[in-house]
C-alpha positions in Angstrom: 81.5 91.0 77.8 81.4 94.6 76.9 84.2 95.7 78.5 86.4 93.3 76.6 84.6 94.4 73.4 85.4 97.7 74.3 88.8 96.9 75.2 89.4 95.1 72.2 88.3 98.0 69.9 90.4 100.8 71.8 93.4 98.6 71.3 92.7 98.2 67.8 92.2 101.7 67.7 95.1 103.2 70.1 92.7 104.7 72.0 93.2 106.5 75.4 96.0 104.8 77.4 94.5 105.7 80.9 91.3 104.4 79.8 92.5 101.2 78.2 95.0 100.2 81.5 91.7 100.3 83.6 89.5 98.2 81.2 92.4 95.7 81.5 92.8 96.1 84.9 89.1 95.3 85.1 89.1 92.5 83.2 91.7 91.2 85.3 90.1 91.4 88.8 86.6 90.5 87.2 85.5 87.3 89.0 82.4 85.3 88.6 80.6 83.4 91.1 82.5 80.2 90.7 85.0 82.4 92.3 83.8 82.7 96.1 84.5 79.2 97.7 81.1 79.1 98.4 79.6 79.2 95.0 81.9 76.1 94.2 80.8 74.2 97.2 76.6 75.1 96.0 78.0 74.0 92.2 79.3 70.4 93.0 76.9 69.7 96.1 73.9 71.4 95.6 73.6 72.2 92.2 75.6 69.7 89.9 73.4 69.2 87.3 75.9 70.2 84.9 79.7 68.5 84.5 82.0 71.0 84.7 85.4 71.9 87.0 84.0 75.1 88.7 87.6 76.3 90.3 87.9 77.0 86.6 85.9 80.2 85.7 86.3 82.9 83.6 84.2 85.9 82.7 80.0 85.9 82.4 78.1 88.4 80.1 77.7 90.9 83.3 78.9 91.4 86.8 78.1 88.5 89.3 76.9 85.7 87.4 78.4 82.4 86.4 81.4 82.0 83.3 79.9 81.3 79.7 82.0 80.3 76.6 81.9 83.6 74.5 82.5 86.4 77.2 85.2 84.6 78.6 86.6 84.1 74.6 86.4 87.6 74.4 88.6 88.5 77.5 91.1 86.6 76.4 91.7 87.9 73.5 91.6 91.6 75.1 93.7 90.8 77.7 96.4 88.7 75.2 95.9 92.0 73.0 97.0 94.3 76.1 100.1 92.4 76.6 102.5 95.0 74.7 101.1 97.5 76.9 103.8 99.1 79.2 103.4 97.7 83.1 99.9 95.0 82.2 101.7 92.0 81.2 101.7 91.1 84.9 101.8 87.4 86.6 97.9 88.6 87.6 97.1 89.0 83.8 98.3 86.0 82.8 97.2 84.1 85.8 93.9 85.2 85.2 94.5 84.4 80.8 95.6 80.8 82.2 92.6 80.3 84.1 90.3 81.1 81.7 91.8 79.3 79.3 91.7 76.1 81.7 88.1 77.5 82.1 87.4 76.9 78.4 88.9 73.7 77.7 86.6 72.3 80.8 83.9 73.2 79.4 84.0 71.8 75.5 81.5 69.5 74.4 82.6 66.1 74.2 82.0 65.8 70.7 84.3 68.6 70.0 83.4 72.5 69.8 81.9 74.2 72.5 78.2 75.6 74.1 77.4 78.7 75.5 78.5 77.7 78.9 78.7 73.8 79.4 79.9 70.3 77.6 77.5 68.1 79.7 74.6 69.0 81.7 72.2 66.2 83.3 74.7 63.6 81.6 73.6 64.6 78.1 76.2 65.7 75.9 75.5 69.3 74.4 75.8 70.3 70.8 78.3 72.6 70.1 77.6 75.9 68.6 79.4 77.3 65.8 79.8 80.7 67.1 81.2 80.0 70.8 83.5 77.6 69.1 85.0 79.9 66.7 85.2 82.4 69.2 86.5 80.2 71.9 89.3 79.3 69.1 90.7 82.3 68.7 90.7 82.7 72.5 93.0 79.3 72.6 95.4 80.7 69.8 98.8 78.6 70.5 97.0 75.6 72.4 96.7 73.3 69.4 98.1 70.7 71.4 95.2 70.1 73.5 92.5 67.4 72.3 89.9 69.7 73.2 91.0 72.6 70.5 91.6 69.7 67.6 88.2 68.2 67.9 86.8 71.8 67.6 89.0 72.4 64.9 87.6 69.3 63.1 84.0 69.8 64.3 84.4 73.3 62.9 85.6 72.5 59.7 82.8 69.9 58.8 79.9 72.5 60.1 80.7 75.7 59.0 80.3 75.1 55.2 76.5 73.5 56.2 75.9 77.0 58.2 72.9 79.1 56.8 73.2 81.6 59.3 75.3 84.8 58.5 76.3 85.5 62.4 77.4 81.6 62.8 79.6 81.6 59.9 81.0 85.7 60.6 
C-alpha cells in the first residue's frame, strides 16, 4: 500500500517523472497470491472458508500476500491518477484497474459497504467498515451503476453521522 500512497502524493505533487513511471509500473505488475493458479486452486479447495471469486485480486498491504479492500482502493486511485502521464495509460494499466475493480465489488459485504478483505467468511456475513468503504468508493468513482457501490453508498450515508472515530469519518 505504500507504494500507491507514495504514488499518489508525487502525482499530487509533480514529483520526479522517472520515479513516478516506475511506481506505476510497479503497481501494475504487482500481483498477489490469488494470482499464481495455484493459490486459486488452495483458495476454493483447500481453504474456502471465505466466499469470494479469487481470479479477482488486487493489491495486499505488502509483497506476496493475499488482496485486501484498502490497499487495493488505494492503487486504483494511483494508477487512475497516472493516466495523463505520457506512455502509462496502457491496456496493462487498465487491465490491471479493471481487475481490481472486479476485485472489489467481489468482495462487498452483502449488507452493503465493504471489510478489510472479505463480504462472507464461514457463511457469516461481515460488517462493513466505514473506512474501507469510503476508500473503496473513491476507488469505484464512475461505477454507480453497480448494486454493490449503491448499497455502500446508502450504508455509508446512515453510518457515518453515528461515527465517533476521527480516522473512520476522515
Amino acid at each position: 500500500m505504500g507504494t500507491a500512497l507514495a504514488a499518489i502524493t508525487l502525482l499530487q505533487l509533480g514529483g520526479d517523472g522517472r520515479r513516478v513511471t516506475q511506481t506505476v509500473n510497479w503497481l501494475v505488475e504487482e500481483r498477489c497470491r490469488e494470482a499464481h493458479w495455484l493459490w486459486r486452486w488452495k483458495l476454493r479447495v483447500v481453504d474456502n472458508k471465505a466466499r469470494f471469486d479469487a481470479g479477482k485480486y488486487g493489491w495486499g498491504w505488502v509483497p506476496d500476500t493475499v488482496s485486501w479492500v484498502i490497499p487495493t482502493s488505494f492503487a486504483i486511485i494511483a494508477l487512475e491518477q497516472a493516466r495523463h502521464l505520457p506512455g502509462t495509460d496502457t491496456p496493462r494499466l487498465r487491465d490491471r484497474v479493471a481487475l481490481g475493480r472486479e476485485m472489489l465489488l467481489d468482495r462487498a459485504c452483502p449488507t452493503g459497504g465493504w471489510n478489510a478483505g472479505n463480504g462472507v467468511v464461514y457463511g457469516v456475513a461481515l460488517k462493513p467498515h466505514i473506512d474501507a468503504t469510503a476508500t473503496a468508493l473513491l476507488a469505484l468513482q464512475g461505477w454507480q451503476e453497480h448494486s454493490q457501490v449503491q448499497d455502500a453508498l446508502c450504508y455509508l450515508a446512515a453510518e457515518a453521522p453515528k461515527c465517533p472515530s476521527p480516522y473512520s469519518v476522515a
